[in-house]
Backbone as CSV, one residue per row, in Angstrom:
resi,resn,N_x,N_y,N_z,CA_x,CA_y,CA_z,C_x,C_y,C_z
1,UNK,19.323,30.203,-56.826,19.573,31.439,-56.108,21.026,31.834,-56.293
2,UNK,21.372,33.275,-56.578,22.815,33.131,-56.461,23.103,34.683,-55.396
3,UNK,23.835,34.824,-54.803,24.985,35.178,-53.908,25.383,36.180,-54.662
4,UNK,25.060,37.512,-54.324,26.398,38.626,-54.359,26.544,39.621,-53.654
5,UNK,27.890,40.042,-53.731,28.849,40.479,-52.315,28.551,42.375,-53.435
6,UNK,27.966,43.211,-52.675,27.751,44.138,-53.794,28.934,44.698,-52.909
7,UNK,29.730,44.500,-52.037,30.817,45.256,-51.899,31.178,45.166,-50.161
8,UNK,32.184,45.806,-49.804,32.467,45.594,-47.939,32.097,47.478,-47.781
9,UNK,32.291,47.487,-46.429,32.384,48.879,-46.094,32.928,50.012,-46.543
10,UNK,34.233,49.925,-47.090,35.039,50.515,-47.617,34.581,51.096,-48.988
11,UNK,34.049,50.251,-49.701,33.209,50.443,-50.978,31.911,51.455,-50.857
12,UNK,30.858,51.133,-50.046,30.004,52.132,-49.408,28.952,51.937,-50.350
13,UNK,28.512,50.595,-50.277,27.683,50.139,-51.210,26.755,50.515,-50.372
14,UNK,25.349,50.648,-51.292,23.639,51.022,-50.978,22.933,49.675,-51.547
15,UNK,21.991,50.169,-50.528,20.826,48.801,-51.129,19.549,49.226,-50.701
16,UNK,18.571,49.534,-51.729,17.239,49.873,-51.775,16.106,48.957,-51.217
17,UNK,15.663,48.519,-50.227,14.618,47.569,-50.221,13.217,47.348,-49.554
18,UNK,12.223,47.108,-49.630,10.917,47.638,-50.332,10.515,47.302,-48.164
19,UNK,10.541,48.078,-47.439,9.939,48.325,-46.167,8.749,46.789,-45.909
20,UNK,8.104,46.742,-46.478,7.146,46.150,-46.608,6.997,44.462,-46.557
21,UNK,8.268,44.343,-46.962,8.773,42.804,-47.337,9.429,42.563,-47.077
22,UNK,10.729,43.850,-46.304,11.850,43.096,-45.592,12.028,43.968,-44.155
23,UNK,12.549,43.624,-42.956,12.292,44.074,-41.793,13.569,45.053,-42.085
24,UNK,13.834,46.121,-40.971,15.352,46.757,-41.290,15.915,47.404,-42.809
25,UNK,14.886,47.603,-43.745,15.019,47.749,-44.945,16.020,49.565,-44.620
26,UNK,15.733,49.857,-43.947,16.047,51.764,-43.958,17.179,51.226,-43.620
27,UNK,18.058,49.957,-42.980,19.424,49.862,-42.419,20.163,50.199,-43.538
28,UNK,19.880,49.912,-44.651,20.240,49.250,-45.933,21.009,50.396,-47.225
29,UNK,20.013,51.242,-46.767,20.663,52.623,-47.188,21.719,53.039,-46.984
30,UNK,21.979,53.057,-45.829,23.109,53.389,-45.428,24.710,53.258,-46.095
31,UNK,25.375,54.304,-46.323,26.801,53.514,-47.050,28.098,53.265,-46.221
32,UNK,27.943,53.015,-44.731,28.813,52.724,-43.991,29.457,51.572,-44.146
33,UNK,28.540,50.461,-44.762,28.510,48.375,-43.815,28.315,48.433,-45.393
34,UNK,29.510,47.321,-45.416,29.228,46.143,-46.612,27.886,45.297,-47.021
35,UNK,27.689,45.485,-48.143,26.055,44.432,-48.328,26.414,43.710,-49.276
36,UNK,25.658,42.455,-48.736,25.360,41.776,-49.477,24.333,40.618,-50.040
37,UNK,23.867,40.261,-50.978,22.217,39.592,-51.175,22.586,38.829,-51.826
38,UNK,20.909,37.999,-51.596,20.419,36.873,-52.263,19.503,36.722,-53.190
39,UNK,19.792,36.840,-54.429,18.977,36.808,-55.366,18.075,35.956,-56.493
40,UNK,17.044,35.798,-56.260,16.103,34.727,-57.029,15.729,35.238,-57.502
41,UNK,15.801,35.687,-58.882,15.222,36.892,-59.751,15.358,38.107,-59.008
42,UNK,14.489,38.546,-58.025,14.679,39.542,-57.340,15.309,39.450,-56.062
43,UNK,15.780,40.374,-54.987,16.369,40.194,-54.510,15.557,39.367,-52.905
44,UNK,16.338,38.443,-52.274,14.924,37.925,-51.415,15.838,37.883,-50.018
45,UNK,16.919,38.225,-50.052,17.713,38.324,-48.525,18.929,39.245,-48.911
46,UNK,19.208,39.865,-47.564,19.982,40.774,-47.364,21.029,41.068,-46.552
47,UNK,22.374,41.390,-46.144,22.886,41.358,-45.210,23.744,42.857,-45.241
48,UNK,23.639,43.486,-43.730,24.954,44.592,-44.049,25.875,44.112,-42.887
49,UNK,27.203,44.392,-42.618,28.623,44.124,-41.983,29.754,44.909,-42.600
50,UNK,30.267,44.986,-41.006,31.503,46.101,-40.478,32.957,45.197,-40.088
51,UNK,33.459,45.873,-40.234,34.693,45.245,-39.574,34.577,45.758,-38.062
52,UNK,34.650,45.253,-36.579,34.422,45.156,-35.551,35.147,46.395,-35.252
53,UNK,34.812,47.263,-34.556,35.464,48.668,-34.189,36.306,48.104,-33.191
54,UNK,36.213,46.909,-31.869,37.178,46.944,-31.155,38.127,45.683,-31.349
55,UNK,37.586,45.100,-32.754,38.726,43.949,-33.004,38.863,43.671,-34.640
56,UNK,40.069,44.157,-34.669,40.229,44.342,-36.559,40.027,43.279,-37.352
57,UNK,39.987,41.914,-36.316,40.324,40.398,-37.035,39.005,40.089,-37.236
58,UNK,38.095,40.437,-36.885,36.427,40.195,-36.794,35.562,41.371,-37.275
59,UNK,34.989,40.292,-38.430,33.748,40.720,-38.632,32.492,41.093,-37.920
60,UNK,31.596,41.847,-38.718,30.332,42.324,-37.268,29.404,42.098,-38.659
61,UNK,28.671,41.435,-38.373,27.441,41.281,-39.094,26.200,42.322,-38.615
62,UNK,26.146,43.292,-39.197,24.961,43.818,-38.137,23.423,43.769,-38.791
63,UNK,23.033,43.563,-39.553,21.764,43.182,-40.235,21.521,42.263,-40.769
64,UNK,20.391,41.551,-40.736,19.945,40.153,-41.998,18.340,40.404,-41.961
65,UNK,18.402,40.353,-43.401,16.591,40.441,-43.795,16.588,39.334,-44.485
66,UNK,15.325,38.655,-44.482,15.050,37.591,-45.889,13.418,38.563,-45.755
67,UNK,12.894,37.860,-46.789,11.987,39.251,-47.218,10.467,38.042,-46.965
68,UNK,9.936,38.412,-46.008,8.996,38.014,-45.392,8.181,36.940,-46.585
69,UNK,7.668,36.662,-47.191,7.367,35.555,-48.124,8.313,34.598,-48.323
70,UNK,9.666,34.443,-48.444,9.974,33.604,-48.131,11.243,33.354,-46.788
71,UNK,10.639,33.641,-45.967,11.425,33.386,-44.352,11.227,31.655,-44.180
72,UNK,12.085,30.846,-43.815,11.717,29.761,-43.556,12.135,28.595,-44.275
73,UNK,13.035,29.004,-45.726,13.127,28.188,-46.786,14.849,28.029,-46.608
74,UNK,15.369,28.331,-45.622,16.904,28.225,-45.226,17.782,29.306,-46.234
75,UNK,16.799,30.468,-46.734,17.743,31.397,-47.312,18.997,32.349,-46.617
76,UNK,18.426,32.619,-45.188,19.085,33.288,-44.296,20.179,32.252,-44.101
77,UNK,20.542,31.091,-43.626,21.441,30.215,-43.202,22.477,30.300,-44.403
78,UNK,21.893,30.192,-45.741,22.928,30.105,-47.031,23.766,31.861,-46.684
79,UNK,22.918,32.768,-46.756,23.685,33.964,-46.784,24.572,34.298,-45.977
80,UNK,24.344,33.831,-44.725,25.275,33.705,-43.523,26.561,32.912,-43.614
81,UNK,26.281,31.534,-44.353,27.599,31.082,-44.392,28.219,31.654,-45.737
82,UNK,27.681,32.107,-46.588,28.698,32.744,-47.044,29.630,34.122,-46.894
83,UNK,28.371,34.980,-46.321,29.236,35.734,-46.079,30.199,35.789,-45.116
84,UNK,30.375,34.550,-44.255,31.509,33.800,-43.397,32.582,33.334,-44.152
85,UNK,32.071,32.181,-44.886,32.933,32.011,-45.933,34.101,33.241,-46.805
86,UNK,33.488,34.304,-47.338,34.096,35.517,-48.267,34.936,36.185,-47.095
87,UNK,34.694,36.162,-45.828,35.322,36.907,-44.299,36.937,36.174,-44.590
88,UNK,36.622,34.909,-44.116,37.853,33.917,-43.928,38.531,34.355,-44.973
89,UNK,37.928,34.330,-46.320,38.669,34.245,-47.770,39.742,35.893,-47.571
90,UNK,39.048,36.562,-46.673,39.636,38.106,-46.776,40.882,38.488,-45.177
91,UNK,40.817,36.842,-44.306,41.613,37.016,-43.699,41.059,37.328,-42.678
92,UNK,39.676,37.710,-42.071,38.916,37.717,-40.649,39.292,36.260,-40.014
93,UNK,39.681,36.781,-38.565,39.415,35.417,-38.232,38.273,34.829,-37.155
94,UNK,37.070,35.790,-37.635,36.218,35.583,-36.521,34.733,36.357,-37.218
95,UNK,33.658,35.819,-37.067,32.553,36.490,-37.662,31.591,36.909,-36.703
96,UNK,31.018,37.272,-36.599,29.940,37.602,-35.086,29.009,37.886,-35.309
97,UNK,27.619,37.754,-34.860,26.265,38.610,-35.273,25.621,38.112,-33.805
98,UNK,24.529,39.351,-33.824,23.959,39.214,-32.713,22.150,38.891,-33.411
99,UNK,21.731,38.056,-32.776,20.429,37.601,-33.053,19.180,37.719,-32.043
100,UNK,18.322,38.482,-32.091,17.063,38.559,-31.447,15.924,37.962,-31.227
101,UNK,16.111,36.927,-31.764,14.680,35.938,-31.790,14.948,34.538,-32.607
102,UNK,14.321,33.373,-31.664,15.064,32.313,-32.233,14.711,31.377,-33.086
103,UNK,14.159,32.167,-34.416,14.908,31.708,-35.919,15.717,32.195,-36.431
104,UNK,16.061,33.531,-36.287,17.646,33.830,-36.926,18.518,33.368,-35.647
105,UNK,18.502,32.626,-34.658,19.575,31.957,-33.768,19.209,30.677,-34.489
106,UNK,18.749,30.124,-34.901,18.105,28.561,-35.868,19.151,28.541,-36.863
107,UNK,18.591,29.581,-37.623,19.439,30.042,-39.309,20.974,30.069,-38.785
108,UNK,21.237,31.194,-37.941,22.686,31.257,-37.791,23.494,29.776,-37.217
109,UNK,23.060,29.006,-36.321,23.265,28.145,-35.991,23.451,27.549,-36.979
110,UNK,22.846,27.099,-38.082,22.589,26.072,-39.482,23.936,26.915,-40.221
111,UNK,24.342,28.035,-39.998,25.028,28.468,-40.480,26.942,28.544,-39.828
112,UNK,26.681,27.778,-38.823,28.174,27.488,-38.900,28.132,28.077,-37.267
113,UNK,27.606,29.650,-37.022,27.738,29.989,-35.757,27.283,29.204,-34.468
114,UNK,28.002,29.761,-33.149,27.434,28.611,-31.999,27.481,30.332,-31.236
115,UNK,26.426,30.142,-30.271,25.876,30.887,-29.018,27.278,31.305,-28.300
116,UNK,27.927,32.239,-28.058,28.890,32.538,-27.176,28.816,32.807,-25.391
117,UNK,27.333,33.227,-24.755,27.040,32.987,-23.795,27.087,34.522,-23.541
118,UNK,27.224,35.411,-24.558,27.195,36.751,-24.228,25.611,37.117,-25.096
119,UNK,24.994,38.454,-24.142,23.912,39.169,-24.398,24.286,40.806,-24.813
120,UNK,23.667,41.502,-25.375,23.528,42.694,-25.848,22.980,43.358,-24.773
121,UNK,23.127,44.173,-24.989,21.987,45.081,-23.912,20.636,45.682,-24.719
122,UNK,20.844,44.986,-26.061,19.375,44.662,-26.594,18.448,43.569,-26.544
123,UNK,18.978,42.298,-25.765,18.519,41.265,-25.608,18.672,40.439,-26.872
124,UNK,20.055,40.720,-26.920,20.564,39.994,-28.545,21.707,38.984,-27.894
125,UNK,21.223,37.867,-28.613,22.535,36.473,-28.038,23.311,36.823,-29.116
126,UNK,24.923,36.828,-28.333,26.007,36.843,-29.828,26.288,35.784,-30.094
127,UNK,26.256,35.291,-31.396,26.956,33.883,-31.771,28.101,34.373,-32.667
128,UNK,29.090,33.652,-32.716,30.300,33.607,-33.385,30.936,32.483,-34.669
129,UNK,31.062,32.782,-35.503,32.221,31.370,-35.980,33.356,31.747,-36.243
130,UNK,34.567,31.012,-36.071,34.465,29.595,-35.419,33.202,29.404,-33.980
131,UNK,32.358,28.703,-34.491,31.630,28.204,-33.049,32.640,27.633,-31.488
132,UNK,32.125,28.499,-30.296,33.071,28.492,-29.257,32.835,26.515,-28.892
133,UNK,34.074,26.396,-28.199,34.332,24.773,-28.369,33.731,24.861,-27.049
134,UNK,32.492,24.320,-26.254,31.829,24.407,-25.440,30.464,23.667,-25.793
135,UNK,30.383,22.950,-24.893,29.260,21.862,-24.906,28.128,22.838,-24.145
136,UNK,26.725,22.216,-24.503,25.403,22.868,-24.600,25.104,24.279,-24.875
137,UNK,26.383,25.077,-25.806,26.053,26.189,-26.123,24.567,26.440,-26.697
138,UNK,24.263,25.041,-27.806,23.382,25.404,-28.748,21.851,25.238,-27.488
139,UNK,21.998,25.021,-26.828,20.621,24.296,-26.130,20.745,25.888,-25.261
140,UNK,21.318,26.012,-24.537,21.785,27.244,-23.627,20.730,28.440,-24.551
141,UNK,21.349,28.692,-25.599,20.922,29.930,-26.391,19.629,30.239,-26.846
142,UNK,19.184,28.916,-27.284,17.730,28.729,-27.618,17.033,28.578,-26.956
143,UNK,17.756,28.138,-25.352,16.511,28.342,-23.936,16.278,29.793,-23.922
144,UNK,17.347,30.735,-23.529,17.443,32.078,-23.310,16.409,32.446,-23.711
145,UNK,15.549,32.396,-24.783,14.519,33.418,-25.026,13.324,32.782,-24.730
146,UNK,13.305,31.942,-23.318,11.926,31.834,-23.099,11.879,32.809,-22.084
147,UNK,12.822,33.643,-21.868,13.051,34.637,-20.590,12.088,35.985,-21.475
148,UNK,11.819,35.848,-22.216,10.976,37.156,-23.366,9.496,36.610,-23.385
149,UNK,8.574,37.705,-23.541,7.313,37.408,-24.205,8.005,37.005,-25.400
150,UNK,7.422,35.879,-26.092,7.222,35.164,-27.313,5.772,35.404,-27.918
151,UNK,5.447,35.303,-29.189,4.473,34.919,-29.644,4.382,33.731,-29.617
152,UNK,3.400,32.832,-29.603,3.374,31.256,-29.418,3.804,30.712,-30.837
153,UNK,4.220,31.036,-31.935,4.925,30.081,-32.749,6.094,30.186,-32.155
154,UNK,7.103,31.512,-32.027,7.772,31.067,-31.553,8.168,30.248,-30.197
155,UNK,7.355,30.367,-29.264,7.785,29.072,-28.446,7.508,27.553,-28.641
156,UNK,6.468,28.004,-29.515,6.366,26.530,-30.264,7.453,25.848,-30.610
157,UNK,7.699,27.076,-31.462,9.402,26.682,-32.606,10.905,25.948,-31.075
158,UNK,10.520,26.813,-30.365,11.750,26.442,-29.251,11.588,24.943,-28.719
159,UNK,10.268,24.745,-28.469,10.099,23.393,-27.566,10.121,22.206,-28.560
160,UNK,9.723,22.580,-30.418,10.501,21.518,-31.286,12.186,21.177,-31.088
161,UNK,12.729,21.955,-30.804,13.990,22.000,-31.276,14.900,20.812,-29.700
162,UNK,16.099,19.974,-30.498,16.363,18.617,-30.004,17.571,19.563,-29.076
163,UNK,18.503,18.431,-28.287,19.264,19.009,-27.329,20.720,19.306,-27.593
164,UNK,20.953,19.222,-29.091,22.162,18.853,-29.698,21.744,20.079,-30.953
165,UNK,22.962,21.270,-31.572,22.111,21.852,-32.034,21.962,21.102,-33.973
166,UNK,21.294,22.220,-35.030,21.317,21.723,-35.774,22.528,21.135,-36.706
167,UNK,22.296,19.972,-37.676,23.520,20.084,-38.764,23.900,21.190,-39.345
168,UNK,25.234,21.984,-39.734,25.115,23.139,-40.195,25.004,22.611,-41.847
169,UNK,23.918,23.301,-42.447,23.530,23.526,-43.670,24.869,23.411,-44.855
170,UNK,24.808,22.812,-45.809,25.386,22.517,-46.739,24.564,22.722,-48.003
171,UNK,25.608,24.112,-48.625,24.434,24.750,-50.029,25.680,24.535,-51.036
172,UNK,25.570,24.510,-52.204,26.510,24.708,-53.146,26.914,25.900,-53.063
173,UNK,28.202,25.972,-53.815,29.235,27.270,-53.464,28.390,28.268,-54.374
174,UNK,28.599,28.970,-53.594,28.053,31.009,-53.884,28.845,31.266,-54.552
């Protein structure tokens, strides 16, 4: 799989992607937010991000697609830390995304972020990296959404998960 940064905000990169196979695909259009994907022949994850309107040092992640066939294979977690990774490299000192349902709080978690203890007023947990130095963030965050109708995998998925959160994922460099 390889990693590319088709550009930050400023650039006003577009990205075409097929409704059908990836959730948020119409976000994508847009030439406001930096994108950037994951590509296995075709393209199979997606991300767009802003620089934070009320804090210049932080990134805002505001979209992630992996494209429904393969959700589950830790593609989202790789794209996340890198595009954390390329942040730092550009001098952010803070990355943020807000997550709605808890496998992209799984993925992001695997990805370096920890639960900050703040909600959206979309019912989105923000996680951050640097992950906040605070014990049972990861358990805290992944309870939170038994407060939602779930479909039963996902609460399935919640009541697998241990009290300590995951190892964060280790991919070769992007």
């Amino acid at each position: 799989m390889e990693f590319e940064l088709l550009g930050w905000a400023d650039d006003g990169p577009t990205l075409r992607l097929d409704h059908e196979r990836f959730s948020y695909a119409g976000k994508f259009v847009m030439s406001a937010t930096g994108k950037a994907a994951v590509r296995d022949g075709a393209i199979v994850a997606a991300a767009a991000f802003d620089r934070d309107r009320t804090d210049e040092s932080t990134l805002r992640i505001r979209y992630v697609t992996v494209r429904r066939d393969r959700q589950g294979e830790g593609i989202g977690s790789q794209l996340l830390r890198t595009i954390r990774e390329r942040a730092a490299a550009r001098d952010f000192e803070r990355v943020v995304i807000a997550v709605n349902n808890p496998f992209a709080y799984e993925a992001a978690s695997k990805a370096g972020f920890g639960y900050t203890g703040e909600q959206t007023g979309l019912a989105e947990r923000v996680m951050a990296w640097p992950a906040p130095d605070r014990s049972g963030w990861y358990r805290e965050g992944i309870e939170s959404f038994r407060d939602e109708e779930l479909p039963p995998e996902a609460s399935a998925f919640i009541d697998a998960r241990e009290t300590a959160p995951p190892v964060v994922d280790s991919f070769p460099d992007a």
